[in-house]
C-alpha positions, 0 to 999 in steps of 0.5 A: 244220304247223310248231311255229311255226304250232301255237304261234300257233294255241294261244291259251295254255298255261302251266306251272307249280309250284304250291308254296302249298297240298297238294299240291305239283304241276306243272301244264300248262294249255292253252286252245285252240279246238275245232280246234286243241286235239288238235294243242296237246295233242300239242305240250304233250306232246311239250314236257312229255316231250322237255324238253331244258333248254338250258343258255342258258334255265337261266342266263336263269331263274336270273337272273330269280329271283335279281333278283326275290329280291334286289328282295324283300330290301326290299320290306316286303311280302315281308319281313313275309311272310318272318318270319311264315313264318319264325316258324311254321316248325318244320321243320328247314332239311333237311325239304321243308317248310322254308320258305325265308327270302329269303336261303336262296333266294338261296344255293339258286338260286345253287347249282342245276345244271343237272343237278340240275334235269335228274335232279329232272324223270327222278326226278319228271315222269311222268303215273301220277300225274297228272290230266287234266280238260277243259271246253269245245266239244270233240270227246270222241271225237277227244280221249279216245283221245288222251290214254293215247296221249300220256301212258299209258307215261309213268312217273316214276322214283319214286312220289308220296308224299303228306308230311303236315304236322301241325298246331303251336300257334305261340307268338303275337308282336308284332314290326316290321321297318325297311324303310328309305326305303319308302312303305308298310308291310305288317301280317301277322297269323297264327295256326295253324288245326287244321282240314280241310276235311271237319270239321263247322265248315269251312264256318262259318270259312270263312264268317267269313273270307269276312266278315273280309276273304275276299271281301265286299268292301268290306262285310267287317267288316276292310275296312269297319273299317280302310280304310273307316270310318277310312281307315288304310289302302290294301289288306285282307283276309284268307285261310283255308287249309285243306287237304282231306288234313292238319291244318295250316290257318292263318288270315291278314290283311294290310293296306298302310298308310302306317307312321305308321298301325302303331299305329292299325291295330294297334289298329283290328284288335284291337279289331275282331276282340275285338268279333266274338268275344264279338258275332259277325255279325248275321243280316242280315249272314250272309245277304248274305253267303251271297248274295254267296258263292254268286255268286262261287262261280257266277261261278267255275264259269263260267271253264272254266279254273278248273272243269277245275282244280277237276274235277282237284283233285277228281279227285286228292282221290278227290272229284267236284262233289257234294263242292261242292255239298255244301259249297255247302249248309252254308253255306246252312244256316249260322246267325249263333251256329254262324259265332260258335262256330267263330270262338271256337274257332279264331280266338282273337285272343290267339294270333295272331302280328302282324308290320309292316314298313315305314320306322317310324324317320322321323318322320311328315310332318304337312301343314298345311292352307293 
């Protein structure tokens, strides 16, 4: 069959860097039936090893990116993102982990070759260190030999090192950006965590950011609180990350908002997060919230897509599913005082950065009821 012809029989595959996270990584994902799969792993194969990076699809890329970077240099969204990231970052510009402000990115984009992007994928693309997980209908005695015929002699010229990052105590602030012109605004509030994922208090934060506003829905104290109960804003939530490999977790929440209501979602988060502190969450509360994160982590599982990524993580991190189900149990086991304590430990409100961005200089449009 032609290329065309394997293209179109291939329901969908995708490439990507995936940067967020530990560690940084390339990844290929194919999803394909049971017929077509040997031939569009071949095809992913044959593209991921005889990429030939024409120079056309290069400036094409370069543009996209430079557009998407420019549209940011306004968005109160990015903008806020950029100087929360900006304000904990404490690598040097020459350091990989340096984040980038927006404009680093524009000058950065703007100065790549061709060349450079060629000699990066022989420096770094190669399969030694990689992983490979499939989940479905398919045939394991057709598709096993396969793969260390596609991708056993395929080396890259230097060896993966995994780069720690270290956990920092990151002085807190409270600062606002103008964003001109822009209906809404965006409130960021950070801090550092110091934690893993094998420490004995994981799964109690990661439950108290799963009530915060990580995944309870509209039932999460942060959602219920600032968008339900006084209707301040349009969007909330909030994010644990931390990693399996080093210490350098961070807790986050945001909010979109109309700026006229900074203040009050300020205060409605504050006041929100120091009654949670010193009351934690009730019984009740955690116990509908375990359910519903056993479901959600049910329902993931069920995505083959996101368990053969998961089974790969697992794989790299030297772990399998026991490792999950393992954690699965803690939280079973989870009572409303230990969730407390691990939030007074790493959640200490006094120590979060808050960051809003958004047209704060024009005065609020009061409407008058006819």
């Amino acid at each position: 069959k032609t290329r065309e012809q394997l293209r179109d029989e291939m329901d969908n595959l995708k490439a990507n860097i995936v940067v967020a996270g530990t560690p940084t990584r390339a990844q290929a994902t194919i999803t394909a039936t049971k017929q077509t799969l040997a031939a569009s792993l071949k095809l992913a194969t044959e593209m991921l090893r005889e990429s030939t990076f024409a120079e056309s699809e290069f400036e094409l890329v370069r543009q996209e990116i430079l557009a998407e970077l420019e549209r940011s240099l306004s968005d109160p969204a990015a903008l806020a993102e950029e100087a929360v990231a900006s304000h904990f970052n404490v690598y040097p510009r020459d350091d990989v982990r340096y984040v980038p402000t927006i404009k680093d990115s524009i000058a950065d984009t703007k100065a790549i070759k061709l060349a450079d992007v060629k000699k990066f994928y022989a420096d770094f693309y190669g399969s030694n260190n990689g992983q490979v997980a499939i989940v479905g209908d398919f045939d394991e005695k057709i598709i096993e030999p396969l793969l260390p015929q596609m991708l056993g002699n395929w080396k890259s010229a230097n060896n993966f090192k995994k780069i720690i990052s270290n956990f920092k105590a990151v002085a807190p602030t409270l600062s606002a950006i103008e964003t001109p012109d822009k209906e809404s605004a965006t409130f960021i509030a950070r801090l550092n965590v110091n934690m893993q994922e094998d420490d004995p208090d994981y799964a109690a934060l990661k439950m108290a950011d799963w009530m915060l506003g990580g995944g309870a829905g509209f039932s999460a104290r942060l959602v219920a609180r600032i968008r339900v109960k006084e209707g301040l804003s349009y969007a909330v939530g909030s994010g644990l990350d931390v990693s399996p490999l080093d210490r350098a977790g961070d807790w986050t929440a945001q909010a979109q908002y109309a700026p006229q209501n900074r203040e009050k979602v300020i205060s409605a988060f504050k006041d929100e997060m120091a009654k949670l502190a010193k009351e934690g969450f009730s019984a009740a509360e955690l116990n509908a919230s375990k359910s519903g994160f056993a479901e959600a982590q049910q329902l993931t599982r069920a995505s083959d897509a996101r368990l053969a990524a998961n089974l790969a993580s697992q794989l790299y991190l030297g772990r399998d599913m026991k490792w999950v189900a393992a954690l699965d149990k803690k939280v079973e086991a989870l009572k409303a005082a230990d969730v407390l304590a691990a939030m007074q430990k790493h959640l200490n409100l006094n120590q979060m950065t808050i960051i809003n961005a958004g047209d704060f200089a024009k005065p609020a449009v009061v409407v008058k009821a006819q």
